[in-house]
LOLOPA-676915 format. One record per residue (C-alpha): residue in three letters; chain; x, y, z. Coordinates in pm, whole numbers, plus 50000, padded with zeros to 5 digits. Each point is the difference from the previous one (the first is absolute). Layout:
// residues N
aa: ALA&ch: A&X: X&Y: Y&Z: Z
...
// end
This chain:
// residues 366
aa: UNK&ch: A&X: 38466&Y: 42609&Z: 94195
aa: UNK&ch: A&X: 50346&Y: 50143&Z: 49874
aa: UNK&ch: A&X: 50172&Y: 50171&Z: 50327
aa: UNK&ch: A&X: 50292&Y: 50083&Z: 49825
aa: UNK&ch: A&X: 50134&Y: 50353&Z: 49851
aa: UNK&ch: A&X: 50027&Y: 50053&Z: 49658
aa: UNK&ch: A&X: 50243&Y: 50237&Z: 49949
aa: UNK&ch: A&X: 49876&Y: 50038&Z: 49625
aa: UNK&ch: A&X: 49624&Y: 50102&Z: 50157
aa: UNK&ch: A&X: 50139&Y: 50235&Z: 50223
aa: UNK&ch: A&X: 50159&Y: 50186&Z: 49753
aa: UNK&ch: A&X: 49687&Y: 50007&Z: 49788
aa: UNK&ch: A&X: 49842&Y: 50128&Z: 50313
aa: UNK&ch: A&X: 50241&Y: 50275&Z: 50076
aa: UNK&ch: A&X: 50019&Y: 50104&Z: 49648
aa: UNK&ch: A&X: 49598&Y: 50066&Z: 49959
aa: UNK&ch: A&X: 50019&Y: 50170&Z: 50395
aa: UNK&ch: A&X: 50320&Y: 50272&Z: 49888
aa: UNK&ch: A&X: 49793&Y: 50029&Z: 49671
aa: UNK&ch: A&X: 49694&Y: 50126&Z: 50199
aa: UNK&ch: A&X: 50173&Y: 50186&Z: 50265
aa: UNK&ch: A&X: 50175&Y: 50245&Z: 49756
aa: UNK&ch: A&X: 49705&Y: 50191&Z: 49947
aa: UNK&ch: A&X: 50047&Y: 50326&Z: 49909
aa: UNK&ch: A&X: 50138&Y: 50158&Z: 50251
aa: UNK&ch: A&X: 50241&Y: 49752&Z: 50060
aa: UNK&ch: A&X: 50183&Y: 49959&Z: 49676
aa: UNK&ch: A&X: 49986&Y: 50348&Z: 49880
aa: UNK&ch: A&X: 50190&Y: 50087&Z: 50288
aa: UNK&ch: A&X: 49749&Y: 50297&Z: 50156
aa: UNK&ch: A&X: 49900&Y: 49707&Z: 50317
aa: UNK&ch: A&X: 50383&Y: 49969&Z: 50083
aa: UNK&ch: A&X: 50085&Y: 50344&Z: 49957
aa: UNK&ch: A&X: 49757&Y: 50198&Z: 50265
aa: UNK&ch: A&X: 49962&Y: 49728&Z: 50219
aa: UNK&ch: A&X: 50328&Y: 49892&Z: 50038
aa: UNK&ch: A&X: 50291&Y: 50157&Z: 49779
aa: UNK&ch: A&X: 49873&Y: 50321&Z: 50117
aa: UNK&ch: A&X: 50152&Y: 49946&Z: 50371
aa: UNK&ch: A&X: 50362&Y: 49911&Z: 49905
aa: UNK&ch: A&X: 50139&Y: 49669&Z: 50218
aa: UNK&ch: A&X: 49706&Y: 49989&Z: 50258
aa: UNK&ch: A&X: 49770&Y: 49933&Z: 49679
aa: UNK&ch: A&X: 50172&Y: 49705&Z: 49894
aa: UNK&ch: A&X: 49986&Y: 49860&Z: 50381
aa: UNK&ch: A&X: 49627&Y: 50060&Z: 49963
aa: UNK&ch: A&X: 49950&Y: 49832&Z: 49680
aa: UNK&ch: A&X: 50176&Y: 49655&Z: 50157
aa: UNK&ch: A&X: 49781&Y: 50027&Z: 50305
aa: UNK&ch: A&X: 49667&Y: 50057&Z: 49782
aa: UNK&ch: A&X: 50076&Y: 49700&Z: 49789
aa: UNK&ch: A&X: 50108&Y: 49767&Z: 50327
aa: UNK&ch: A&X: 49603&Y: 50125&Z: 50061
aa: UNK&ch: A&X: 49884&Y: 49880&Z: 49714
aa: UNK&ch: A&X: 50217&Y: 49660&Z: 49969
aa: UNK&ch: A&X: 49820&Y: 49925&Z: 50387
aa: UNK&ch: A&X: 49661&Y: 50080&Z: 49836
aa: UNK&ch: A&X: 50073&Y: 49710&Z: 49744
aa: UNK&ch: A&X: 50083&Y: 49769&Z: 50255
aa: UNK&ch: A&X: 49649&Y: 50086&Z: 50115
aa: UNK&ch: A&X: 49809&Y: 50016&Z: 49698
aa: UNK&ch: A&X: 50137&Y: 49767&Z: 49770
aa: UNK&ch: A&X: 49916&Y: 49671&Z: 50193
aa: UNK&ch: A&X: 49663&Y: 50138&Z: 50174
aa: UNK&ch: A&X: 49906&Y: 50047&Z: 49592
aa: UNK&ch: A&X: 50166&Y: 49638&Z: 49876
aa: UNK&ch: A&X: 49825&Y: 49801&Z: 50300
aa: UNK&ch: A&X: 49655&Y: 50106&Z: 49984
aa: UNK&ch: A&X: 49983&Y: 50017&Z: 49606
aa: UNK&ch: A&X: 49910&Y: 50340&Z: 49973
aa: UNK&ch: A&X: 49899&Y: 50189&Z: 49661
aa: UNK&ch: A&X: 49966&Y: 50338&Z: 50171
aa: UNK&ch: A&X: 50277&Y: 50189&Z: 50185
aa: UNK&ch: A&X: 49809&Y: 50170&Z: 50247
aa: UNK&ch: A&X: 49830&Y: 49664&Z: 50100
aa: UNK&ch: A&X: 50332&Y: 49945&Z: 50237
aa: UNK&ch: A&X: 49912&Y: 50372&Z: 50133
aa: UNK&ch: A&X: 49674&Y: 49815&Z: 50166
aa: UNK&ch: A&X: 50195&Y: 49714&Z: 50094
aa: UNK&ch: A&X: 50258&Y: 50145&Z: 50189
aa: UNK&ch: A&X: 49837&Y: 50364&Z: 50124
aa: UNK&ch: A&X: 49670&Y: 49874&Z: 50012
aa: UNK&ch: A&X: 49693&Y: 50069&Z: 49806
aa: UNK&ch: A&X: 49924&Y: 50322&Z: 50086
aa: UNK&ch: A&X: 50346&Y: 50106&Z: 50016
aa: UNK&ch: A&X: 50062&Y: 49862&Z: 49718
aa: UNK&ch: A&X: 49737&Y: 50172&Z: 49797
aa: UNK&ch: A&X: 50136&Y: 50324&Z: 50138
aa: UNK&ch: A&X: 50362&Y: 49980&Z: 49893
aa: UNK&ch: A&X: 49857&Y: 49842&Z: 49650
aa: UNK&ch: A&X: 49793&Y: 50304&Z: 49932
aa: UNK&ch: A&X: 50305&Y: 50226&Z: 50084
aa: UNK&ch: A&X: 50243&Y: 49812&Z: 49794
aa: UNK&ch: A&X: 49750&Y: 49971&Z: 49691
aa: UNK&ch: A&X: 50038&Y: 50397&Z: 50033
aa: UNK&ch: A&X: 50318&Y: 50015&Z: 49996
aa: UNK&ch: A&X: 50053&Y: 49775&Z: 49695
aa: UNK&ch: A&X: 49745&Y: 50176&Z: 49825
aa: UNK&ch: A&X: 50249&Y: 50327&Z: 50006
aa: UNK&ch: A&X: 50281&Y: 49766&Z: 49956
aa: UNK&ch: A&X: 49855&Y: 49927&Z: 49684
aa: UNK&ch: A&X: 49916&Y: 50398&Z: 49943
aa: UNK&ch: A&X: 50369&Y: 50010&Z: 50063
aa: UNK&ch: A&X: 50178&Y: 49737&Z: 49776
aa: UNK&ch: A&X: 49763&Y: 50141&Z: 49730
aa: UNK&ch: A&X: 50131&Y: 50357&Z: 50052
aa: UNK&ch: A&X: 50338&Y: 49864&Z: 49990
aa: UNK&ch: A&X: 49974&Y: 49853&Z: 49644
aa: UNK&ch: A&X: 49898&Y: 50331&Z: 49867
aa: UNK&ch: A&X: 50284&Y: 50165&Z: 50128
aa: UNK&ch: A&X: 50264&Y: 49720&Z: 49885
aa: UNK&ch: A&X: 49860&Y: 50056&Z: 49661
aa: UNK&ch: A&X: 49989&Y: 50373&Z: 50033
aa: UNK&ch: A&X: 50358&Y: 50023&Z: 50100
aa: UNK&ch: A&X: 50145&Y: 49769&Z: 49814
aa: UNK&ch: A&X: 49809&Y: 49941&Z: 49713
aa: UNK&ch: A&X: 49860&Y: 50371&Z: 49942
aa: UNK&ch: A&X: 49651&Y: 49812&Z: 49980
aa: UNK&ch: A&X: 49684&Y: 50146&Z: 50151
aa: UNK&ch: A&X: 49908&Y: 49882&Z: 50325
aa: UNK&ch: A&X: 49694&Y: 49887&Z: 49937
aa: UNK&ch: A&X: 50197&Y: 49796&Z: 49713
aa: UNK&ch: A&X: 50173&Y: 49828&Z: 50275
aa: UNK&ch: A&X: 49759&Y: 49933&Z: 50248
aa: UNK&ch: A&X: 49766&Y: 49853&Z: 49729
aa: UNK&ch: A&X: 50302&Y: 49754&Z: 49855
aa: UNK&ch: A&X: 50049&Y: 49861&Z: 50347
aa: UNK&ch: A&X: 49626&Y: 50049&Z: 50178
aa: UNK&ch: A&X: 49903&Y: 49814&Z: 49702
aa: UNK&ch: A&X: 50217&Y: 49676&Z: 50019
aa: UNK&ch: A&X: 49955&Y: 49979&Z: 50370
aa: UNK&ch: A&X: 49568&Y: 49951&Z: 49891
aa: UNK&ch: A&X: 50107&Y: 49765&Z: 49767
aa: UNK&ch: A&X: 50193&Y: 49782&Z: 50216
aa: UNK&ch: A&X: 49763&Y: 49975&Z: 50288
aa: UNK&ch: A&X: 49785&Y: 49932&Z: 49780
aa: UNK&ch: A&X: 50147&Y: 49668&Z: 49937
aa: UNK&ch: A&X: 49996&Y: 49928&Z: 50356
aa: UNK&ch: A&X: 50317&Y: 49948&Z: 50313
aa: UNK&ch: A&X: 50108&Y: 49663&Z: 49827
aa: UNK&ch: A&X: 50108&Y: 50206&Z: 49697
aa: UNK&ch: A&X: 50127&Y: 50345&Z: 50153
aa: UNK&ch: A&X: 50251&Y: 49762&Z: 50224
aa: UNK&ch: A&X: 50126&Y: 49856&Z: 49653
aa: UNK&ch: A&X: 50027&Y: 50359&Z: 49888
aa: UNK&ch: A&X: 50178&Y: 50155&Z: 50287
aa: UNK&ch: A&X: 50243&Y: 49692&Z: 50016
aa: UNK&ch: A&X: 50089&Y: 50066&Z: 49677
aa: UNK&ch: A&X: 50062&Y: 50343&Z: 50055
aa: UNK&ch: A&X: 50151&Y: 50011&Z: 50299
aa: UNK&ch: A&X: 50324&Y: 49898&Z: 49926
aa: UNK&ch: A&X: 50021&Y: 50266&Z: 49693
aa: UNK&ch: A&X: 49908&Y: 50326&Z: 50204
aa: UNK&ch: A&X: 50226&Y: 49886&Z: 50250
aa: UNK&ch: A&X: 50294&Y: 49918&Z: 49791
aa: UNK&ch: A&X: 49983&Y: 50365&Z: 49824
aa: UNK&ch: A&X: 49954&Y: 50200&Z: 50319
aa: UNK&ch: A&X: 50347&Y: 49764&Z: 50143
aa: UNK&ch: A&X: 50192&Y: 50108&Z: 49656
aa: UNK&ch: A&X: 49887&Y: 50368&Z: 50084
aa: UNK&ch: A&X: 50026&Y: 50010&Z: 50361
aa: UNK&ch: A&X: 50390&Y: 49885&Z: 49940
aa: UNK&ch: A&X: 50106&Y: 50223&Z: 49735
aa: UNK&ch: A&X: 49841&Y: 50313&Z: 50188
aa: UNK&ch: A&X: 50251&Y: 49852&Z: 50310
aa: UNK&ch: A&X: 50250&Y: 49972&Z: 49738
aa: UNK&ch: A&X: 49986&Y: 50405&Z: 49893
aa: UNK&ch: A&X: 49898&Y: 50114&Z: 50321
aa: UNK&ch: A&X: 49988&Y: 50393&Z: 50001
aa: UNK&ch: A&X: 50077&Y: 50000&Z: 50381
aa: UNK&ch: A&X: 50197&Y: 49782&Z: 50213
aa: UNK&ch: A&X: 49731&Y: 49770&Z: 50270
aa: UNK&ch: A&X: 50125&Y: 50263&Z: 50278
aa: UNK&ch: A&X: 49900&Y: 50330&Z: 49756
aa: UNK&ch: A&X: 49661&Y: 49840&Z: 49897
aa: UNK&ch: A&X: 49881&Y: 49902&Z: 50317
aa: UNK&ch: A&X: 50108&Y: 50343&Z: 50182
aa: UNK&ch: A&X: 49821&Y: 50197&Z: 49650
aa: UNK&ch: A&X: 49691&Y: 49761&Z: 50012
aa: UNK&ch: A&X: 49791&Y: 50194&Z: 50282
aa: UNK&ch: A&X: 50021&Y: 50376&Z: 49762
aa: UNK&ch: A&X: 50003&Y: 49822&Z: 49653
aa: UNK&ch: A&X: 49683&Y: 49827&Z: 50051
aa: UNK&ch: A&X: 49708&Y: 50172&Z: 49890
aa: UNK&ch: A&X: 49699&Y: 49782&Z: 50186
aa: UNK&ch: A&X: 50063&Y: 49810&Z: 50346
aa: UNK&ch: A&X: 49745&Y: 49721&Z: 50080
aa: UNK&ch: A&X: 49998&Y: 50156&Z: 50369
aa: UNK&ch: A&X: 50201&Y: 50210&Z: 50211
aa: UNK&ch: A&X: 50268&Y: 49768&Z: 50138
aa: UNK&ch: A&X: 50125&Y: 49693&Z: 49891
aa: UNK&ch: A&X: 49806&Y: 49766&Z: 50252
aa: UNK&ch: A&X: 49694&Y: 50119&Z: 49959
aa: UNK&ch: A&X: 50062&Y: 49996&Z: 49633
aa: UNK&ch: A&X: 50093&Y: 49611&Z: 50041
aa: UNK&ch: A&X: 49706&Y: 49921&Z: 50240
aa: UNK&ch: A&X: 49744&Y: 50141&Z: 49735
aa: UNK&ch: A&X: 50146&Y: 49851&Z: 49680
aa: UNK&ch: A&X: 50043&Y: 49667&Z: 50230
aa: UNK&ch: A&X: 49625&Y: 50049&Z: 50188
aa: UNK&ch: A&X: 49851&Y: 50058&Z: 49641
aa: UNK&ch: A&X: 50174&Y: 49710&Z: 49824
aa: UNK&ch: A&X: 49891&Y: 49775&Z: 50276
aa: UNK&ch: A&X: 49688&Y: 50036&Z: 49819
aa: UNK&ch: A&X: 50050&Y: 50059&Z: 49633
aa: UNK&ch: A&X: 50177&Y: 49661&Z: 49989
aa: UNK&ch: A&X: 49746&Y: 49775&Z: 50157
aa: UNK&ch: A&X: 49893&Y: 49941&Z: 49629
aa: UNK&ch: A&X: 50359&Y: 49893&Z: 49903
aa: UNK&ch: A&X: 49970&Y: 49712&Z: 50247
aa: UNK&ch: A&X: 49754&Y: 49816&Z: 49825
aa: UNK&ch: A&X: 50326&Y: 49956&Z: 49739
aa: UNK&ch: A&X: 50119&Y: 49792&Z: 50296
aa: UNK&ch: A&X: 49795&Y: 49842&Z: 50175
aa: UNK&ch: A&X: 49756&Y: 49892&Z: 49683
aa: UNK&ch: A&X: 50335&Y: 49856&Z: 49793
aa: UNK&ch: A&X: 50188&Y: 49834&Z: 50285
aa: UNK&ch: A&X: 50036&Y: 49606&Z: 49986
aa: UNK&ch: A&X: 49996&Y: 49950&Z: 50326
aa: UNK&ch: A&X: 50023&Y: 50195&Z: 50386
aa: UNK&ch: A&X: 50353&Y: 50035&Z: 49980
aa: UNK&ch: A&X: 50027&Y: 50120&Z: 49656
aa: UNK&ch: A&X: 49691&Y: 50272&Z: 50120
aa: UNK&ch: A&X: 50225&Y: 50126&Z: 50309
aa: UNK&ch: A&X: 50335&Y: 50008&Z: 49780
aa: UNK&ch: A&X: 49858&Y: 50210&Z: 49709
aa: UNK&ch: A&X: 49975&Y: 50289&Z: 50289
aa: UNK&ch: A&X: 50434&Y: 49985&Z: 49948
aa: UNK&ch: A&X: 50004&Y: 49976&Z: 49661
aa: UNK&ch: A&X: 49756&Y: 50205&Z: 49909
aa: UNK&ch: A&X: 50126&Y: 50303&Z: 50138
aa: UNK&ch: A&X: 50380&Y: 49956&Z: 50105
aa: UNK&ch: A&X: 50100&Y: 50050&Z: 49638
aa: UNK&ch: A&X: 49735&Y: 50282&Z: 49937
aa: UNK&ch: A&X: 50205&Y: 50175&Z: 50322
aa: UNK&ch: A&X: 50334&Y: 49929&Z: 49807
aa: UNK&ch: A&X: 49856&Y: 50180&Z: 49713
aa: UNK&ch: A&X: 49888&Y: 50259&Z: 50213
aa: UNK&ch: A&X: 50285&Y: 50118&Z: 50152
aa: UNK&ch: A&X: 50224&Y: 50016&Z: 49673
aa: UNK&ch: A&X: 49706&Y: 50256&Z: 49900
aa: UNK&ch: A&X: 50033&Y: 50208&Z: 50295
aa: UNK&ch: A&X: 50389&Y: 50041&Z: 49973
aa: UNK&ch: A&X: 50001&Y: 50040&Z: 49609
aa: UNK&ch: A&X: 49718&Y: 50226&Z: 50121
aa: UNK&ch: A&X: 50210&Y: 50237&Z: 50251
aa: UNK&ch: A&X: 50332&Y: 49976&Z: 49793
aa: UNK&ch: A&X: 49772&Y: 50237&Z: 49700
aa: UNK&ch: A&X: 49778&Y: 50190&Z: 50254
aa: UNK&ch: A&X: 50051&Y: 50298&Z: 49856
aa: UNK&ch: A&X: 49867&Y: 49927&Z: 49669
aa: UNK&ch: A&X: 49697&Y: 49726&Z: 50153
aa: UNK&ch: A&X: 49891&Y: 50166&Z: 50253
aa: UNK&ch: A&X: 49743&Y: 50203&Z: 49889
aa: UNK&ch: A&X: 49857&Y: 49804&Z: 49717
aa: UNK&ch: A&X: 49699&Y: 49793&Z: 49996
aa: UNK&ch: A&X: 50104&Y: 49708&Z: 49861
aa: UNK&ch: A&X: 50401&Y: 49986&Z: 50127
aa: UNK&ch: A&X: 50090&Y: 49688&Z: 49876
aa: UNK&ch: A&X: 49913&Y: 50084&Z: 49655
aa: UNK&ch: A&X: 50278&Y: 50277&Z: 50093
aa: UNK&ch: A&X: 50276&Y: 49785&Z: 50052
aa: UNK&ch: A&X: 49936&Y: 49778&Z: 49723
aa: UNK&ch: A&X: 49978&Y: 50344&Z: 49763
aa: UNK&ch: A&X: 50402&Y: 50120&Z: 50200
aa: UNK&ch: A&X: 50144&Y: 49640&Z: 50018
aa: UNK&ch: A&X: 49864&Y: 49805&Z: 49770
aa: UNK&ch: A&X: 49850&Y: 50173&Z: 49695
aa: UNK&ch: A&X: 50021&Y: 49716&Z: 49792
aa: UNK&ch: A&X: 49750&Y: 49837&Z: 50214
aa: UNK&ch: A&X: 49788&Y: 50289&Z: 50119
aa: UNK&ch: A&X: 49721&Y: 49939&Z: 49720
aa: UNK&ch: A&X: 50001&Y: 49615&Z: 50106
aa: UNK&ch: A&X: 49973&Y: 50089&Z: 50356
aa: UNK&ch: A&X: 49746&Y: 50214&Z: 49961
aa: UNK&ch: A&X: 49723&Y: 49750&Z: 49839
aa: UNK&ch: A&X: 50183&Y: 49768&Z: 50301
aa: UNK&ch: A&X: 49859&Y: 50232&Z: 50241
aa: UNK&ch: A&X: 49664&Y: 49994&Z: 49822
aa: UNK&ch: A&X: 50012&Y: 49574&Z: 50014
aa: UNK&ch: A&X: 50103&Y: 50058&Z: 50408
aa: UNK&ch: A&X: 49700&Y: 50249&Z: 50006
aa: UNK&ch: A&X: 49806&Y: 49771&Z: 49792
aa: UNK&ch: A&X: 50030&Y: 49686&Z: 50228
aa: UNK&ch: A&X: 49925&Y: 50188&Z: 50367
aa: UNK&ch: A&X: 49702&Y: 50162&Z: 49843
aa: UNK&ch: A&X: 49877&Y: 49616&Z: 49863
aa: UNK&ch: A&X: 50025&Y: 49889&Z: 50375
aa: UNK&ch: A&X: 49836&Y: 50268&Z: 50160
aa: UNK&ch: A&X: 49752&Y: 50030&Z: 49744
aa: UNK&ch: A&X: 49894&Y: 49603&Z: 50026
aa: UNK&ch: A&X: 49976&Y: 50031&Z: 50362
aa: UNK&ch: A&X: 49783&Y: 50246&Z: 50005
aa: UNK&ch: A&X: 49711&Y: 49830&Z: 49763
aa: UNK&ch: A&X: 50024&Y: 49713&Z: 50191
aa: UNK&ch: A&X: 49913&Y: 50093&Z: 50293
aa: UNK&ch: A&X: 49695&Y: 50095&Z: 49819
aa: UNK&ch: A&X: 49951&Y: 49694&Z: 49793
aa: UNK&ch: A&X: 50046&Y: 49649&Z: 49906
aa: UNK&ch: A&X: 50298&Y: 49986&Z: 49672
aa: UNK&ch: A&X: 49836&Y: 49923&Z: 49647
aa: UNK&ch: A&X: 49640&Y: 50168&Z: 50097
aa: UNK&ch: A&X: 49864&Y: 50316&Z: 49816
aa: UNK&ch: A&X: 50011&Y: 50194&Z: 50337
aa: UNK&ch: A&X: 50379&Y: 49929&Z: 49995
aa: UNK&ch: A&X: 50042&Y: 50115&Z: 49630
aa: UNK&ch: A&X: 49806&Y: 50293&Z: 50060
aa: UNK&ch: A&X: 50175&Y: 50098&Z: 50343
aa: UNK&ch: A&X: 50325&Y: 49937&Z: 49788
aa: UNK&ch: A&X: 49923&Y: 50283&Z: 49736
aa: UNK&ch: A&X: 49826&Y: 50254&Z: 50236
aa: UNK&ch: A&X: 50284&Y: 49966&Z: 50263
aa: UNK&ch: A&X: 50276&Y: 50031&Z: 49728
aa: UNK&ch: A&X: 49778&Y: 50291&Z: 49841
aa: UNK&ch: A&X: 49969&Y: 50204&Z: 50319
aa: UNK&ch: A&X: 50386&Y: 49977&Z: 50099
aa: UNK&ch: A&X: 50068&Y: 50149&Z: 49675
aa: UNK&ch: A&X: 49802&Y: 50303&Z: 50026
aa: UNK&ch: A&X: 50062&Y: 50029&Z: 50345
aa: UNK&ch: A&X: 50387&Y: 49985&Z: 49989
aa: UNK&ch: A&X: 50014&Y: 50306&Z: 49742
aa: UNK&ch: A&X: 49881&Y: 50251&Z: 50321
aa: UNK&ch: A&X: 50346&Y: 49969&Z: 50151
aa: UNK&ch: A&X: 50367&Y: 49998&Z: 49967
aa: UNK&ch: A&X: 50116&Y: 49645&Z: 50056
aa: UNK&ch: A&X: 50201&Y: 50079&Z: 50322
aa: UNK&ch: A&X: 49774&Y: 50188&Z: 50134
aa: UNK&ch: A&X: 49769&Y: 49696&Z: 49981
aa: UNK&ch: A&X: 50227&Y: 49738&Z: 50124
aa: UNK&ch: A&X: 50077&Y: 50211&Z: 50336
aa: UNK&ch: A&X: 49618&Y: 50029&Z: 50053
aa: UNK&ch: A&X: 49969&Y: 49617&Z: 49956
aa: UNK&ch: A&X: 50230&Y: 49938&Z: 50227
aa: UNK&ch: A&X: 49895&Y: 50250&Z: 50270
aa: UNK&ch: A&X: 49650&Y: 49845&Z: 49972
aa: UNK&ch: A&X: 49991&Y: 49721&Z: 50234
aa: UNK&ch: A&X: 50417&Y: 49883&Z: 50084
aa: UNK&ch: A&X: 49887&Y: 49984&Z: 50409
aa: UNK&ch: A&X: 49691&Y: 49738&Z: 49880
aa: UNK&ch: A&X: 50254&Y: 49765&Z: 49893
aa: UNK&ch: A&X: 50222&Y: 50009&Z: 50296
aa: UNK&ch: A&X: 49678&Y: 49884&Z: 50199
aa: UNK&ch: A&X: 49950&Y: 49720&Z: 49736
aa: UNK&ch: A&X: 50392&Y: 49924&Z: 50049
aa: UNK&ch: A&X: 49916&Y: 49978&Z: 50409
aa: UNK&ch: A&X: 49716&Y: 49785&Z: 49953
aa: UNK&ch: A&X: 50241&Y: 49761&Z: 49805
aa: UNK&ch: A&X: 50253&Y: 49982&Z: 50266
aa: UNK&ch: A&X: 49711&Y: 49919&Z: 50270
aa: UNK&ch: A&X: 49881&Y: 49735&Z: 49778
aa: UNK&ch: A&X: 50355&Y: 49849&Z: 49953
aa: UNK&ch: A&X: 50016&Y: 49992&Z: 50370
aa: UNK&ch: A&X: 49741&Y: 49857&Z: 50093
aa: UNK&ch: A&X: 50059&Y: 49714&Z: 49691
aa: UNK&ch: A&X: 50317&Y: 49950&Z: 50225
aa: UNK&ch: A&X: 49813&Y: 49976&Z: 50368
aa: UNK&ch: A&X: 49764&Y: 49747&Z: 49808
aa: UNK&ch: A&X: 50299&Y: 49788&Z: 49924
aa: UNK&ch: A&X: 49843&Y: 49957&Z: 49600
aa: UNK&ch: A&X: 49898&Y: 50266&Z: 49702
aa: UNK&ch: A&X: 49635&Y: 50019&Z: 50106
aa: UNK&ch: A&X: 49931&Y: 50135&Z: 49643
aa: UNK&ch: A&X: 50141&Y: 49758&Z: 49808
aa: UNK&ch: A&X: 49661&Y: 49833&Z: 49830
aa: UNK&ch: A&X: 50169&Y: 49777&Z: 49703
aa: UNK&ch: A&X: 50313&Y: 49819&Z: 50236
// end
C-alpha cells in the first residue's frame, strides 16, 4: 500500500472540503458577520480558536473513517461514542443539517434577490435544484464537482476580500470599535458565547465534510494531514473576510447577504460575477448536506434514494421561504452547539485512551 503524501491529492481534497464548507452562510458573509465580525478583535480570537476545534476533530475523524472503510459518517459516531450514544448525537446532528439545508436554501434566494433583483423563489429553485441533481449522481461525483469548484468561489471571494481592504471606509481601529452598534443581528450576546455556539454547532454540521477526507485519502497519514490542509487555508480566507468585513461596517452591517455588499462598493465590476459565485458556494454546502441526509436513509443508486433526493430538496424549498435567511441561520445554530461539545469530549476520551493502549484501537484496515 502507498504510505506516502501526495501533495496533488491533498489539494484535490481540500479543494472539494472549502467547496462544501462555504455554504451559505459562509460565503455570503451573514456566518462571519454575527458570529464573529460583530464583536470587533475578541471575534477574530474566537474564530482561530473554533477552527483549532475543528482541525482536532479531523485528526479524530478523518483516520477513524479511512481505517474502518466507512460509507456513512455517523458510523464513526458509534465507533467512538458508542452505539447508543452514537445514535443520539446522529439524530441531533441530522436535525441540524436538515435546517442547515433550510438555511443555505434561504440564502440563495436572497443572493439572487439582492443582487440579481430575481424572485426568491427564482433563486432558491436555481440552486435547490442542482443540489437534487447532483446527489443524484451519487458522493463519487459531487467530490468531482466541489473540487472543481472550490478553487473558483474561493479565488473570487480572495479578489473581493482584498480590494474591500484596499478601499477600506474605516481604518482596522474605527471598524472594530463601530462593529458592536453597526451590526444589526449578533449570533449571541458576547463574543464567547457567540464563538462556543457557532464552534459547538459546526462540530456537528461538518461531520459530513469528513467523509471528503477520510473516503479520498491514500493512506493514514494522508487521512490525518487533510485535517491541516483542509481548513488552515479556509481560516486564511476567513480572516481577510472579517477585516475587509469591519473596514466597511457601516455599509455591511445590516444587510443580509454582506459580502455581496462589498463586492457592489469595491468591486463593481465583479459584483454580478460574485454574486452567481455565492450561489456556486451555496450550491456546493447544500449538495453535501443534502447527500448526507438521504443516506442515512438509503443505499446510493436505489429508488428510495432518488425519491428521498427530490422530496428532501422539495421540502427545503418551501420551507426556507417562511423566514428571513439570518434569522434562520441563528436558529440553526442555537439548536444543538452544546451537543457537539459532548461529541468533541467523547473524542478526546477516545484519543486518550488510544494513547494508554499504546495502538489506535480503531484502526480496522492497518
Amino acid at each position: 500500500m502507498n504510505r506516502g503524501i501526495s501533495i496533488k491529492n491533498l489539494i484535490r481534497i481540500a479543494a472539494a472540503y472549502c467547496a462544501a464548507y462555504m455554504g451559505a452562510a459562509f460565503i455570503s458573509g451573514q456566518e462571519t458577520l454575527q458570529f464573529y465580525t460583530a464583536f470587533g478583535w475578541w471575534g477574530l480570537f474566537g474564530m482561530i480558536a473554533g477552527v483549532a476545534v475543528l482541525v482536532y476533530e479531523g485528526l479524530c475523524l478523518h483516520p477513524v473513517i479511512w481505517s474502518n472503510n466507512l460509507t456513512d459518517p455517523y458510523q464513526a459516531l458509534d465507533i467512538i461514542c458508542g452505539p447508543w450514544v452514537g445514535k443520539i448525537i446522529t439524530a441531533v446532528t441530522l436535525v441540524l443539517l436538515a435546517v442547515n439545508l433550510i438555511s443555505m436554501s434561504a440564502g440563495s434566494g436572497a443572493v439572487a434577490a439582492e443582487n440579481y433583483g430575481l424572485p426568491n423563489l427564482a433563486g432558491r429553485c436555481i440552486v435547490l435544484g442542482g443540489a437534487v441533481l447532483v446527489v443524484l449522481l451519487g458522493l463519487d461525483r459531487i467530490v468531482e464537482v466541489l473540487g472543481f469548484i472550490g478553487p473558483v468561489t474561493i479565488g473570487l471571494l480572495l479578489i473581493v476580500a482584498v480590494a474591500s481592504l484596499a478601499g477600506a471606509q474605516h481604518s482596522p481601529a474605527e471598524g472594530m470599535a463601530l462593529t458592536a452598534t453597526e451590526v444589526a443581528f449578533k449570533g449571541a450576546g458576547t463574543w464567547y458565547m457567540s464563538a462556543i455556539k457557532y464552534t459547538g454547532s459546526a462540530i456537528l454540521l461538518t461531520l459530513p465534510l469528513y467523509m471528503i477526507g477520510g473516503v479520498r485519502a491514500q493512506n493514514r497519514k494522508e487521512a490525518e494531514m487533510t485535517s491541516f490542509t483542509a481548513l488552515i487555508p479556509l481560516l486564511g480566507v476567513w480572516i481577510l473576510v472579517f477585516f475587509a468585513q469591519a473596514g466597511s461596517i457601516s455599509s455591511v452591517g445590516a444587510t443580509e447577504v454582506p459580502n455581496v455588499m462589498l463586492a457592489r462598493l469595491h468591486t463593481p465590476f465583479l459584483a454580478p460575477v460574485f454574486g452567481g459565485c455565492i450561489m456556486l458556494g451555496t450550491f456546493c454546502g447544500m449538495t453535501m448536506v443534502l447527500w448526507s441526509l438521504v443516506r442515512k436513509a438509503a443505499e446510493e443508486g436505489t429508488p428510495k434514494y432518488r425519491i428521498l433526493t427530490v422530496g428532501i430538496g422539495a421540502a427545503a424549498l418551501v420551507i426556507s421561504g417562511l423566514l428571513p435567511f439570518s434569522r434562520i441561520l441563528n436558529l440553526m445554530f442555537s439548536v444543538a452547539f452544546w451537543l457537539g461539545f459532548i461529541l468533541l469530549g467523547m473524542m478526546i476520551a477516545g484519543r486518550i485512551r488510544q494513547r494508554r493502549n499504546g495502538k489506535d484501537c480503531l484502526d480496522d484496515r492497518n
